[in-house]
N, C-alpha and C positions, 0 to 999 in steps of 0.2 A: 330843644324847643320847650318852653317850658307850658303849662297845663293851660294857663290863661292864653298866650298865643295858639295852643292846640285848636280850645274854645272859638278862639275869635276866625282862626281860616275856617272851621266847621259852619262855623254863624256866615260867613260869606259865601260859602259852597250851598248852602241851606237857601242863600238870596237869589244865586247863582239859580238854582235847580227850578225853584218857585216861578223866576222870570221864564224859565226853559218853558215850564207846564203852563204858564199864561200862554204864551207864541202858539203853540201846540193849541190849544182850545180855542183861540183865533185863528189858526189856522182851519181846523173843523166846522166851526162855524162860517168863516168867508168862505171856503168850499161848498157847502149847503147853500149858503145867499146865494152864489156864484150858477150854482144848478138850478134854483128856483127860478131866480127872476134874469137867467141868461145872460150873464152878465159877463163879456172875454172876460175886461181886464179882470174883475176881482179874481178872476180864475186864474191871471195869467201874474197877480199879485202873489198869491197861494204857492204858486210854483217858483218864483225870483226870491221869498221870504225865508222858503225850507235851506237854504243856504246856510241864511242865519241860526235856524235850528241844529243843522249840523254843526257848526260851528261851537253853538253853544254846549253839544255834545262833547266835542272835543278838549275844549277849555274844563271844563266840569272833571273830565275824566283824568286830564293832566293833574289837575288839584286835589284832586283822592291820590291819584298816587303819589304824586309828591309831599303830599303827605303821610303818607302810611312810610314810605320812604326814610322822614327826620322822624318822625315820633314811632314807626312801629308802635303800634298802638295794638293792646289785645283785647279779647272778652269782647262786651259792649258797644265800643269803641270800634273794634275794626268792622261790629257786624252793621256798625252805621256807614262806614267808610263802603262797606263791601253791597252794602241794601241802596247807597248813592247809586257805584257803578252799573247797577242793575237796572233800577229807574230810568238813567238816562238813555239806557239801551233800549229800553219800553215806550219811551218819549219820541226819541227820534225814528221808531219805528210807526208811530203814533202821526206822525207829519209827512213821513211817506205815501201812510192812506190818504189824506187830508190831500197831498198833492194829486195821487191817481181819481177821487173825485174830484178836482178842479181839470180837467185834463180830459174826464166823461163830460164837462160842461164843454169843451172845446168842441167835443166830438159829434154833441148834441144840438149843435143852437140852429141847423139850417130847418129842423123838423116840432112841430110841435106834438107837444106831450101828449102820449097815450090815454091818461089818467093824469087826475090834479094832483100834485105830487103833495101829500097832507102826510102820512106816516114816515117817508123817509125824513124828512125834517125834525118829525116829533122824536122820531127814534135817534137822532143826532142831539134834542137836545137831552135827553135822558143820558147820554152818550159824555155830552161836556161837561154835565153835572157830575158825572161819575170820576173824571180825568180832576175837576177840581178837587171834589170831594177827597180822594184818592190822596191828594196831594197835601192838603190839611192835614189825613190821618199820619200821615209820613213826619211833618212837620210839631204835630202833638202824642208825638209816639202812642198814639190812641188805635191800640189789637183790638179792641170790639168794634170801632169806629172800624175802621179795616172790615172784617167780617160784615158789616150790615153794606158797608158798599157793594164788596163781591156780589152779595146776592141779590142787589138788583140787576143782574146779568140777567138774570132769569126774562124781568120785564123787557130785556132788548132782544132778548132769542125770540120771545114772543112777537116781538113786533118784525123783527126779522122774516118767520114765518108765517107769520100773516101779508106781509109784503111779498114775500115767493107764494104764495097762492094765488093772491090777487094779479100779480103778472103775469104767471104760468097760464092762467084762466083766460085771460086775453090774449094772451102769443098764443092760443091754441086754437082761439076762434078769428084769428086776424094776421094772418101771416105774415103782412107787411108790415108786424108791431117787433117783431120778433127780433133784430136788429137794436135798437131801441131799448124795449123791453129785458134785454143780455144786458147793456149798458145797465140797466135800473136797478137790476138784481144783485150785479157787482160791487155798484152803491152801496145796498144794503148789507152787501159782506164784510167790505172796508169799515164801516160801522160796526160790525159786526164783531170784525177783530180788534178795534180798537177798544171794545172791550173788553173783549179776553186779557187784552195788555194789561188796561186796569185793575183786571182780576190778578195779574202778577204782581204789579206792583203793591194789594193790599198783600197777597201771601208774602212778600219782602218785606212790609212794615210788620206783623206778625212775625216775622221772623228775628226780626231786627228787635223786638221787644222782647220776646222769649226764647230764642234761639231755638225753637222749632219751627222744621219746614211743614207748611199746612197744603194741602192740593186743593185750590177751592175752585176748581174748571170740572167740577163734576155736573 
């Protein structure tokens, strides 16, 4: 295989991942619309689309290796190959959350809401900002760009826990929220890990640039 076909499957696997992490952040989002405004189907959209996620996982993952396979590729080169397969493990794990909040919207719609639901949203969109964002720096081999994303974690932990107080505070004085309110929390977790993911995937792009591993889930 020569450099310029190497190039060009890299440039397709690169199209390939991009389209992945769009699905993934449409998934996140109609997950959220889905729990706001109770909505089955887009819920029941969410859970028939993650298919395609996986799929797109699989296709992705076949194409790293079959390429490291004809070109054995070192240095640089394979730590991009090797920073793909990683991503797409973070992606597709990324769509599973997206699926289990569509799936709380199922479990939710005969009851209404505790509380107007305003932070879990907000905290989701900081959320998809981050999975795009994420994905750009990967795309522009951009390690500082990486590092400033990680640490808007911080702003989703915060809202995180502001969410578990505000619910805690109610399921404490209202029994009958409790139920519900379990549901909301776990919302907020899903969320919660999907940025942690995030935060893997910039420590991959950082490492894919300078071949040091950084821990940035402190």
């Amino acid at each position: 295989m020569s450099r310029q076909n190497f190039e060009e499957q890299l440039d397709g696997l690169h199209r390939q991942l991009m389209s992945m992490g769009t699905l993934v952040e449409e998934a996140i989002h109609k997950a959220i619309k889905s729990l706001v405004e109770r909505d089955r189907e887009l819920a029941m959209e969410v859970m028939k689309n993650d298919q395609l996620i996986n799929q797109m996982e699989h296709e992705i993952e076949s194409g790293c290796f079959r390429t490291i396979a004809l070109q054995q590729p070192v240095g640089g080169d394979l730590r991009r190959l090797g920073t793909m397969l990683k991503i797409v493990t973070d992606l597709e794990r990324m769509g599973d959350h997206a699926v289990a909040i569509a799936k709380t919207t199922t479990r939710l719609m005969a009851e209404p809401y505790v509380k107007p639901l305003i932070d879990i949203p907000l905290m989701a969109d900081h959320v998809k900002a981050m999975v795009r964002d994420s994905l750009n720096a990967y795309i522009a081999k951009d390690d500082q760009a990486a590092g400033r994303i990680a640490a808007q974690d911080d702003v989703v932990d915060k809202l995180y826990a502001k969410i578990f107080r505000d619910l805690i505070e109610v399921m404490s004085k209202q029994e009958h929220t409790i139920n519900q309110g379990t549901h909301l929390l776990l919302v907020a977790q899903y969320l919660e890990r999907i940025a942690d993911h995030v935060t893997n995937i910039c420590e991959w792009v950082i490492y894919m640039t300078s071949g040091q591993k950084t821990d940035l889930n402190k």
